[in-house]
DRENDO-1510 file (C-alpha; in Angstrom, 1 decimal, always signed):
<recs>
REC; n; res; u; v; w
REC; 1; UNK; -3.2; +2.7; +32.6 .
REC; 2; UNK; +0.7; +3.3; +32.9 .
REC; 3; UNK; +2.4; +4.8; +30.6 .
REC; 4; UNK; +5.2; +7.7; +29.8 .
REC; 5; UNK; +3.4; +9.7; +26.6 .
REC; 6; UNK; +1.9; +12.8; +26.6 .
REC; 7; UNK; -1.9; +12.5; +26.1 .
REC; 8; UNK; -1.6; +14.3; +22.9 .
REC; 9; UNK; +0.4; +12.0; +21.2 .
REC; 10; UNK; -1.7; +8.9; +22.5 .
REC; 11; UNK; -4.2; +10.6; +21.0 .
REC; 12; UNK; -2.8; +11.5; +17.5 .
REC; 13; UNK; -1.4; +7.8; +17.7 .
REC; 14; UNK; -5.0; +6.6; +18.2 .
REC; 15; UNK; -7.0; +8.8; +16.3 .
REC; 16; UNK; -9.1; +10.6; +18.9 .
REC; 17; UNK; -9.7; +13.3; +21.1 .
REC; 18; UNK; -7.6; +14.3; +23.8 .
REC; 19; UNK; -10.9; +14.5; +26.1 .
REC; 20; UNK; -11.2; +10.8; +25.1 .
REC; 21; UNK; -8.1; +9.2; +25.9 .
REC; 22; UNK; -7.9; +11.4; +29.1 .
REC; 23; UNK; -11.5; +9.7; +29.9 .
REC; 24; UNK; -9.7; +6.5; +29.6 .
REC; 25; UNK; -6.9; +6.9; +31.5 .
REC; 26; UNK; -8.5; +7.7; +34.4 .
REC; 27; UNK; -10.6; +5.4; +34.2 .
REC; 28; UNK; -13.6; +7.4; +34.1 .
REC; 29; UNK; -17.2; +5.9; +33.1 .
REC; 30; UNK; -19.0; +6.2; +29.6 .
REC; 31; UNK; -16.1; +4.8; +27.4 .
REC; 32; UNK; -16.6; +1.8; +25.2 .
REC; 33; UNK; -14.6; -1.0; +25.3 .
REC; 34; UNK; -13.5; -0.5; +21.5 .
REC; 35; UNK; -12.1; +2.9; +22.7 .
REC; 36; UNK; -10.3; +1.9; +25.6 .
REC; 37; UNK; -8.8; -1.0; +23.0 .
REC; 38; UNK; -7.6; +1.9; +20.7 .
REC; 39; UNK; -5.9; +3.9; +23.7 .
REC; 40; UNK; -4.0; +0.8; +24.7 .
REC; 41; UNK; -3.2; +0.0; +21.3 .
REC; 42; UNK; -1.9; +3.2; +20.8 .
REC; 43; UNK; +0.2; +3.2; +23.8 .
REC; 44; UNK; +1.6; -0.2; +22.6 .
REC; 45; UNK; +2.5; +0.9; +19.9 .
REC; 46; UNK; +4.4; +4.1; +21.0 .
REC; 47; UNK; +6.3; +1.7; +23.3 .
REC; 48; UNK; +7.4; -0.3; +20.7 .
REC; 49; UNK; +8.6; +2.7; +18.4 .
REC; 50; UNK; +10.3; +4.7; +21.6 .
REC; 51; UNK; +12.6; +1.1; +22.2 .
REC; 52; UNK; +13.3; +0.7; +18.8 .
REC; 53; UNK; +14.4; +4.8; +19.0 .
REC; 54; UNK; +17.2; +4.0; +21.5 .
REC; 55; UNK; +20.4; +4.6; +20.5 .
REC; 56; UNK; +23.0; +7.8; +19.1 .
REC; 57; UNK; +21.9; +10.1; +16.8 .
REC; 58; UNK; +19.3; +12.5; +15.5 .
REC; 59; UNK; +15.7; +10.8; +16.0 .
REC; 60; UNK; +13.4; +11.8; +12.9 .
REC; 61; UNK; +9.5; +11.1; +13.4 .
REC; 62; UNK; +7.9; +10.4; +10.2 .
REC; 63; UNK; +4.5; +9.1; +9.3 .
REC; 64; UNK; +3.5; +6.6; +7.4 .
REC; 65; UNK; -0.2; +7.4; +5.6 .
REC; 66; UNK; -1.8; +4.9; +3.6 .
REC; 67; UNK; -5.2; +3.7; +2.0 .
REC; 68; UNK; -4.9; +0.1; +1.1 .
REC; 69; UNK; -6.2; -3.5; +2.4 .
REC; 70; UNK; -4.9; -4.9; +5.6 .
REC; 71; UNK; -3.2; -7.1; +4.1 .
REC; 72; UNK; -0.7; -4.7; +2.4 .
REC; 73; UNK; -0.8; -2.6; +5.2 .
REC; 74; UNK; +0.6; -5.5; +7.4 .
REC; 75; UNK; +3.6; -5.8; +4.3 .
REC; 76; UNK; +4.3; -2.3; +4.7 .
REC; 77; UNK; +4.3; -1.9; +8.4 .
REC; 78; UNK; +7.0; -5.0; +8.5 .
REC; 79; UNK; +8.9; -3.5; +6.1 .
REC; 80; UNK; +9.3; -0.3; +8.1 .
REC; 81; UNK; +9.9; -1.4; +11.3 .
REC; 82; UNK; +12.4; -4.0; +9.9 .
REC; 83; UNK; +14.4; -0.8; +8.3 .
REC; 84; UNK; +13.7; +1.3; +11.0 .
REC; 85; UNK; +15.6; -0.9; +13.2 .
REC; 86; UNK; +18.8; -0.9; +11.0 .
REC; 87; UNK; +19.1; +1.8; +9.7 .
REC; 88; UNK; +21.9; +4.4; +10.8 .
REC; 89; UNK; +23.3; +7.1; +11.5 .
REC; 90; UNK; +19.7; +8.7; +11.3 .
REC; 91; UNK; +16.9; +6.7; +13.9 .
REC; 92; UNK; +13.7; +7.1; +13.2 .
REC; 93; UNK; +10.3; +6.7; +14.5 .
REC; 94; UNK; +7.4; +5.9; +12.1 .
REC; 95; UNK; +3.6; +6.3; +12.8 .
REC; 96; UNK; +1.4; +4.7; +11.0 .
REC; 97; UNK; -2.0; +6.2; +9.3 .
REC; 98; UNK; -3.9; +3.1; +7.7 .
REC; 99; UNK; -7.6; +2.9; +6.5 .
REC; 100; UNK; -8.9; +0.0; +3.9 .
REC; 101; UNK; -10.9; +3.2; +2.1 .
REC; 102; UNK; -10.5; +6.8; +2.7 .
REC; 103; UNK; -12.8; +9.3; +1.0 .
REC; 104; UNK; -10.6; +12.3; -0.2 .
REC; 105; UNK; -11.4; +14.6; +2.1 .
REC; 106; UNK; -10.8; +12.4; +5.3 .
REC; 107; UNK; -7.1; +11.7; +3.5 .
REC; 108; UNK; -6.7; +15.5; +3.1 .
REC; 109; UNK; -7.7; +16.2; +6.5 .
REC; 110; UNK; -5.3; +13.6; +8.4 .
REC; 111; UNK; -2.4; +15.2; +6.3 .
REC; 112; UNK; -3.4; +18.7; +7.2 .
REC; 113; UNK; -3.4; +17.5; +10.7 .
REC; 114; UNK; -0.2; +15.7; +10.5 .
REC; 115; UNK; +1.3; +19.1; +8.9 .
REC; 116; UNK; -0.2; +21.1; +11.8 .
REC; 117; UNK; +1.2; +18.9; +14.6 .
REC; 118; UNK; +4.6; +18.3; +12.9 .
REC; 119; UNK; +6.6; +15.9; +11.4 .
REC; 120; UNK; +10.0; +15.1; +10.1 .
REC; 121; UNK; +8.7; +13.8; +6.5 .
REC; 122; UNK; +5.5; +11.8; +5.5 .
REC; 123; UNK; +5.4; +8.5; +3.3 .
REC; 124; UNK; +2.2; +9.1; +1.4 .
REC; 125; UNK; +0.2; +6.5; -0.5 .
REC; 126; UNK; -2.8; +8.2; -2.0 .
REC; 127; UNK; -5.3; +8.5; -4.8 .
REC; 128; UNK; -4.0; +11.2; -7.5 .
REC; 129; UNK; -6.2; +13.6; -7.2 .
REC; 130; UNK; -6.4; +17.8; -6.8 .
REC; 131; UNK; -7.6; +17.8; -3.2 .
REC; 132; UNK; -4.3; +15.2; -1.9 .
REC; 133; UNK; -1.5; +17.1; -4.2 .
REC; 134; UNK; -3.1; +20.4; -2.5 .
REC; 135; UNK; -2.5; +19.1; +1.2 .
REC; 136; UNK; +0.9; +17.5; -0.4 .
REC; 137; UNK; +1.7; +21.6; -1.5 .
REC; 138; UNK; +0.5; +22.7; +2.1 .
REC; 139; UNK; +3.1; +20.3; +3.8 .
REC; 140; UNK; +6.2; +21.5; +1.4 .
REC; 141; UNK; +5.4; +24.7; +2.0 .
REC; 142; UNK; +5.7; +24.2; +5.8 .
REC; 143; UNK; +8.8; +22.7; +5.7 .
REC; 144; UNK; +7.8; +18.6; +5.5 .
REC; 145; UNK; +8.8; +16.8; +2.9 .
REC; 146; UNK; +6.3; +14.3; +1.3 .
REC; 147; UNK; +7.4; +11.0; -0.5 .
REC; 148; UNK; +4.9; +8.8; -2.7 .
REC; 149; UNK; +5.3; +5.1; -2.3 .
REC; 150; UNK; +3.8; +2.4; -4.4 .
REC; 151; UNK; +1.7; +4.9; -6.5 .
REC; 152; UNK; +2.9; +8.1; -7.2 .
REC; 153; UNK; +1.4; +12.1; -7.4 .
REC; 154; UNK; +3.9; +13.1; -9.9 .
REC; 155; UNK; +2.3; +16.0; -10.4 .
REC; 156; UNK; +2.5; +17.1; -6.6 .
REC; 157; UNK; +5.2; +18.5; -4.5 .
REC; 158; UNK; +6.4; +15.4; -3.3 .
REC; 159; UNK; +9.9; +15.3; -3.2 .
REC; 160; UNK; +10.7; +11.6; -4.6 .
REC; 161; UNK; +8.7; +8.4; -5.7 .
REC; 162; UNK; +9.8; +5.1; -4.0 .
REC; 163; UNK; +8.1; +2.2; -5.8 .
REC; 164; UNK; +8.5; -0.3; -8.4 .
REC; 165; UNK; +8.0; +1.0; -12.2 .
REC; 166; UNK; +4.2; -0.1; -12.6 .
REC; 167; UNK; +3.8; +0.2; -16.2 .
REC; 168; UNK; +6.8; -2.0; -16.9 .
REC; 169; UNK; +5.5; -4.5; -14.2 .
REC; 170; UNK; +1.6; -4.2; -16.3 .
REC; 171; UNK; +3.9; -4.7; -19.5 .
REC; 172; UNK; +5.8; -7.6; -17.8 .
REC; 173; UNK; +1.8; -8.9; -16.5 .
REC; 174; UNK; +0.9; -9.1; -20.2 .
REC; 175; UNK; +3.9; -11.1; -21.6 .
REC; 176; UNK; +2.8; -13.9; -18.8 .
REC; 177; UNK; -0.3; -14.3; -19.5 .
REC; 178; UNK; -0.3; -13.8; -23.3 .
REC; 179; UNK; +2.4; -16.9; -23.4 .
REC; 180; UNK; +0.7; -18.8; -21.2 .
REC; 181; UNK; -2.6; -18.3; -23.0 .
REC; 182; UNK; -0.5; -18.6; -26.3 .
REC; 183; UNK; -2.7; -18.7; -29.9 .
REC; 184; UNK; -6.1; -20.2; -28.3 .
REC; 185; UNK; -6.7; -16.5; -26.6 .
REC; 186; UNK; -9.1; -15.9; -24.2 .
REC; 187; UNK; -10.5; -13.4; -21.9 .
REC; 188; UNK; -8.6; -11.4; -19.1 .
REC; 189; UNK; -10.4; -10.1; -15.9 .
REC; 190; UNK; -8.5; -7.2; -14.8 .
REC; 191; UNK; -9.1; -6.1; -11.8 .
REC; 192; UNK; -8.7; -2.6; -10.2 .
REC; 193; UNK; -8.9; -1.7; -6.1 .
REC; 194; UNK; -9.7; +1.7; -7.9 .
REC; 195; UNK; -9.5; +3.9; -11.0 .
REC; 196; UNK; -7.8; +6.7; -8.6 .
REC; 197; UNK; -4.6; +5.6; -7.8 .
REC; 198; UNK; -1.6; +6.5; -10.4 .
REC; 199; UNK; +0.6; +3.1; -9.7 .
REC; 200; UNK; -2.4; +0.9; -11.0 .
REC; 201; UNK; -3.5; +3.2; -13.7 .
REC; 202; UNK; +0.5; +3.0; -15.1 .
REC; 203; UNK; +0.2; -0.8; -14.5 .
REC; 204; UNK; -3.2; -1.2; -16.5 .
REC; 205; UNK; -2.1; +1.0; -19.6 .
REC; 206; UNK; +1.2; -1.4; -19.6 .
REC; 207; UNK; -0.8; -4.4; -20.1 .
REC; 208; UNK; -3.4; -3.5; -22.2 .
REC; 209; UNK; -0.5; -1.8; -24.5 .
REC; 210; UNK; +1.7; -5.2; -24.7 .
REC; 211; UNK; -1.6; -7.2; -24.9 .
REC; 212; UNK; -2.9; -4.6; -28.1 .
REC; 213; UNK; +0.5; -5.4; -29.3 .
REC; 214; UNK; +1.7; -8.4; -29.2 .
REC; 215; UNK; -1.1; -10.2; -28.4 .
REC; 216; UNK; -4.3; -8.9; -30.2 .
REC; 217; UNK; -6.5; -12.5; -29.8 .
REC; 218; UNK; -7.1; -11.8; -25.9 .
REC; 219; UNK; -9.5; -9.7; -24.9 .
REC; 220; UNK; -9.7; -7.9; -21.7 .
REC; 221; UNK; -12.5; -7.4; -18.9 .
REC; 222; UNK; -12.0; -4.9; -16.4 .
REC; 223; UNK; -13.6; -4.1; -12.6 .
REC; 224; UNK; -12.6; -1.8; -10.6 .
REC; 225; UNK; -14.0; +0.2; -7.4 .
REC; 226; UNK; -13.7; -2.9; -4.8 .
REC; 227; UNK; -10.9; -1.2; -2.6 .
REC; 228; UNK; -9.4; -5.1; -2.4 .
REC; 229; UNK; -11.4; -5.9; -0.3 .
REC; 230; UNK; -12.6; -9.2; -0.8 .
REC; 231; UNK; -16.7; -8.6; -0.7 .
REC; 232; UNK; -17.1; -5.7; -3.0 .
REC; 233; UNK; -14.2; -7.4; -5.6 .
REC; 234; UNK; -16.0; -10.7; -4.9 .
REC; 235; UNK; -19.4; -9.5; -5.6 .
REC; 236; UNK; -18.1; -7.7; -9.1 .
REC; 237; UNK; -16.0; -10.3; -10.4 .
REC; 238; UNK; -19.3; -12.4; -9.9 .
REC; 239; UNK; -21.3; -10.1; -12.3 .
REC; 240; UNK; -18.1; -9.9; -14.6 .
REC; 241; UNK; -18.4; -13.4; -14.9 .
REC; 242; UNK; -22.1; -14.3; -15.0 .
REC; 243; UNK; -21.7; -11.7; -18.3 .
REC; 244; UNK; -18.9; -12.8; -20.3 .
REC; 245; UNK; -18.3; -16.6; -20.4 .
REC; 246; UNK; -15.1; -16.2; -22.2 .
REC; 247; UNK; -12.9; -14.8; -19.3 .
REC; 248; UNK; -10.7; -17.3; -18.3 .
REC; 249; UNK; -7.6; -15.5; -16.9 .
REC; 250; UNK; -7.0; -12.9; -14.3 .
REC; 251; UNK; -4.7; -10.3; -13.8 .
REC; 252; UNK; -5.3; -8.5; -10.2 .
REC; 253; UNK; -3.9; -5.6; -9.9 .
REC; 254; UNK; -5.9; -4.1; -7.0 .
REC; 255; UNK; -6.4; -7.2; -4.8 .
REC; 256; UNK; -8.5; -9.2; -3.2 .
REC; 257; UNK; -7.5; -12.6; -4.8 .
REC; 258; UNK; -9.4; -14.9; -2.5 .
REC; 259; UNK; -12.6; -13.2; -3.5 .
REC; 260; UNK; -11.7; -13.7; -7.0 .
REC; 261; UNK; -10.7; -17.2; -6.9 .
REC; 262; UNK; -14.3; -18.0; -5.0 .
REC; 263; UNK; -16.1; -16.3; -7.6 .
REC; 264; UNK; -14.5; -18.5; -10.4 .
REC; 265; UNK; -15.4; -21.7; -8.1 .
REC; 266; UNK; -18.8; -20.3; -7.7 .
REC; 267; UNK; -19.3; -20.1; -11.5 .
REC; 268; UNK; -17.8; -23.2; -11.8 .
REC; 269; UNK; -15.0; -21.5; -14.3 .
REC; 270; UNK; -11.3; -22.8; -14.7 .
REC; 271; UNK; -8.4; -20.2; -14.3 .
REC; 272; UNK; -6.1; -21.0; -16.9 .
REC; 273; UNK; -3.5; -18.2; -15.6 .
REC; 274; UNK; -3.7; -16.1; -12.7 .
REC; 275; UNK; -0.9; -12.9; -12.2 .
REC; 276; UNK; -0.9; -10.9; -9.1 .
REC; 277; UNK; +1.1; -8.2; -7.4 .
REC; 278; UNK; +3.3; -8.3; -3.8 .
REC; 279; UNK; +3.7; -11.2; -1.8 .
REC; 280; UNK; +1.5; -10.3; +1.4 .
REC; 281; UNK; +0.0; -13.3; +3.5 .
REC; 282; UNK; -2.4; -14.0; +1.1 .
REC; 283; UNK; -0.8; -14.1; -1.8 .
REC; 284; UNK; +2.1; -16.5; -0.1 .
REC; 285; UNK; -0.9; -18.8; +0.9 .
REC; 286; UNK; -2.4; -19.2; -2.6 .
REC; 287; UNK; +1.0; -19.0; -4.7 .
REC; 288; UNK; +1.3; -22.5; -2.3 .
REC; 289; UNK; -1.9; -24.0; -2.9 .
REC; 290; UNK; -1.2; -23.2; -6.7 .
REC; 291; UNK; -3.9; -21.3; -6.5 .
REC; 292; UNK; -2.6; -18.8; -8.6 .
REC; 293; UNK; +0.6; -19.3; -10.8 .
REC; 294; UNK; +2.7; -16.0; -10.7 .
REC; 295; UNK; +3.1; -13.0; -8.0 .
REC; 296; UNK; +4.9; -9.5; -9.4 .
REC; 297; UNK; +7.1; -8.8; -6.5 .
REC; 298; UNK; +9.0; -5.8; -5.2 .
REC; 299; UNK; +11.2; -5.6; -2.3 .
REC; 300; UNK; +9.1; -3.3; +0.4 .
REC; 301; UNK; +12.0; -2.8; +2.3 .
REC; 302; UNK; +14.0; -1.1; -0.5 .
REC; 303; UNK; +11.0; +1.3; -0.9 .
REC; 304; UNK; +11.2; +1.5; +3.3 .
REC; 305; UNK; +15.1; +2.4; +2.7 .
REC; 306; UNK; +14.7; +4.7; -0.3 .
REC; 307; UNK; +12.0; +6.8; +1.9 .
REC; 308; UNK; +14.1; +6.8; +4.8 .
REC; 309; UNK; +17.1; +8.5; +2.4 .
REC; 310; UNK; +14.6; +10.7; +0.8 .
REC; 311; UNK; +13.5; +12.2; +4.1 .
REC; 312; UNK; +16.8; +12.4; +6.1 .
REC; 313; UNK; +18.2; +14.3; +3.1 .
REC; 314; UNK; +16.0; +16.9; +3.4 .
REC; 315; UNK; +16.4; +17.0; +6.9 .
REC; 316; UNK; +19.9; +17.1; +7.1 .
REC; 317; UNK; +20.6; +19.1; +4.2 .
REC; 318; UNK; +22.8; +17.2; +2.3 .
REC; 319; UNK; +23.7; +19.6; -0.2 .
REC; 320; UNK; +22.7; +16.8; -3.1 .
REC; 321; UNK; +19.3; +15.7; -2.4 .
REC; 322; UNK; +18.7; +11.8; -2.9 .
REC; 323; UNK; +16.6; +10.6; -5.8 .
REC; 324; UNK; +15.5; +7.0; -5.1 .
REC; 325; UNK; +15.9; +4.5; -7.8 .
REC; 326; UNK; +13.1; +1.9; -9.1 .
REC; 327; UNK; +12.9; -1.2; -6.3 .
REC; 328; UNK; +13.2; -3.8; -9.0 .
REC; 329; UNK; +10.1; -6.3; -10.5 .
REC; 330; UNK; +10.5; -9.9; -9.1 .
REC; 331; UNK; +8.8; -13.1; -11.2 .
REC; 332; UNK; +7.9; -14.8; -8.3 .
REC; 333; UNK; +6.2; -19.2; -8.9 .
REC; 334; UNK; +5.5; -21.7; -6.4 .
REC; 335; UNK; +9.3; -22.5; -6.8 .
REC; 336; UNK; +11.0; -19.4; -5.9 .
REC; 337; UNK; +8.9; -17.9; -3.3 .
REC; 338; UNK; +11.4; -16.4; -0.6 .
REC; 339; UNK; +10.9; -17.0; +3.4 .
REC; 340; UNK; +8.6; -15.0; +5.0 .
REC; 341; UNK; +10.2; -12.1; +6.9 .
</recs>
């Protein structure tokens, strides 16, 4: 298997042992297929970062670390390689660190092994708890400056948040659905990926503040724990609905809209209003189909660029370190949606 990386690199790229990808690039017996798929992967996808790397200027290796659903992940990814490529005078190469669900000890211990192998800066998204903010402290102390995107650890040592304001984007959730659903009322299924994550705590206590506010007739339901993906927030918007016949509008904040929709078909239940958040592949399918009537959207690609400044100031030592602003909350219908990427 050709290639121009050091074995330890495929290996942190891949997520195994040196011994392993050794094994399979010499070909030697008692690997399994999936393995050998993961080495070339890996190697793949260290080509592609080392030609997009070409060119003047200080390289900066950063990596990207992430629990969320595929789908996002996919969003993300494009967004980083798409400002990778432009962005200048600094060139950068990203890894990426994705898992659909993480426990909080496997999280701590890929950071603690990103910190211990080196890195120019990581782009963290993780749940806000004790154990991540102490890895976040280990990394600052060593030097490697840690930025939050999409859901922040503001009370870690992370050096700046890039993201959208979530409660205003919960508050801005709320005004939609309470003038869609106007005097009649009704019931909203909120829906969670999970109660540990910062961004979609500060977007639940936005809606449920403007909806306690300004519109006291709607009730709310919430579910949370399914991770977005689409079985376990299938299977509990089921049981949400099978107990409360009133629900009749969603407001997914964690995901896994597909799954939602079916259970609501399954029930034989209308939607009267649907809100969701970022305009993955999914979403972009069923804001078509009319599926759903609104996606809260925020340019990945500013975050990409605000992270990228972040780091490289702290690399560089600008003597005024940059402090990203708020990517801006996008009202996105079946008539505005922008072309895909």
């Amino acid at each position: 298997m050709a290639h121009l990386f050091l074995v330890k690199d495929i290996a942190f790229q891949a997520g195994l042992s040196t011994a392993t990808v050794d094994r399979v690039l010499n070909g030697r017996p008692g690997v399994r297929r999936q393995t050998e798929m993961r080495v070339k992967a890996a190697i793949a996808e260290l080509e592609k970062q080392q030609a997009g790397a070409i060119g003047s200027g200080r390289m900066l290796a950063i990596d990207i670390v992430m629990e969320t659903p595929q789908r996002f992940s996919d969003a993300v990814r494009a967004a980083f390689e798409a400002e990778m490529a432009t962005f200048l005078p600094g060139i950068f190469r990203c890894r990426f660190h994705f898992a659909e669900v993480m426990k909080p000890a496997e999280l701590v211990q890929l950071l603690d092994r990103i910190r211990l192998r080196g890195t120019h800066g990581i782009v963290l998204k993780a749940p806000d708890v004790a154990e991540v903010a102490a890895a976040v402290a280990r990394a600052d102390a060593a030097g490697i400056p840690v930025v939050t995107l999409v859901t922040d650890l503001p009370n870690s040592a992370r050096i700046a948040y890039a993201g959208a304001d979530n409660r205003a984007a919960g508050e801005t959730a709320a005004y939609l659905i309470g003038e869609f659903l106007g005097a009649g009322g009704g019931k909203v299924l909120v829906t969670l990926s999970s109660g540990r994550f910062r961004g979609e705590e500060e977007r639940e206590i936005g809606f449920r503040r403007v909806i306690r506010a300004r519109y006291p007739e709607i009730g709310i339901t919430e579910i949370s724990e399914g991770h977005g993906t689409d079985t376990a927030t299938g299977t509990l918007a089921a049981a949400a609905l099978a107990a409360d016949p009133a629900i009749n509008a969603v407001y997914s904040i964690g995901g896994g809209n597909r799954a939602v929709l079916a259970a609501f078909d399954a029930a034989k239940r209308p939607v009267r209003v649907f809100v969701a958040h970022d305009l993955d592949a999914d979403n972009r399918a069923l804001l078509a189909a009319r599926r759903i009537g609104f996606v809260l959207h925020h340019d990945l690609k500013t975050d990409a660029r605000s992270a990228f400044r972040a780091i490289m100031s702290r690399a560089t030592a600008l003597p005024r370190a940059v402090t990203p602003s708020l990517s801006s909350v996008e009202i996105v219908t079946p008539y505005n949606m922008p072309a895909a990427d």
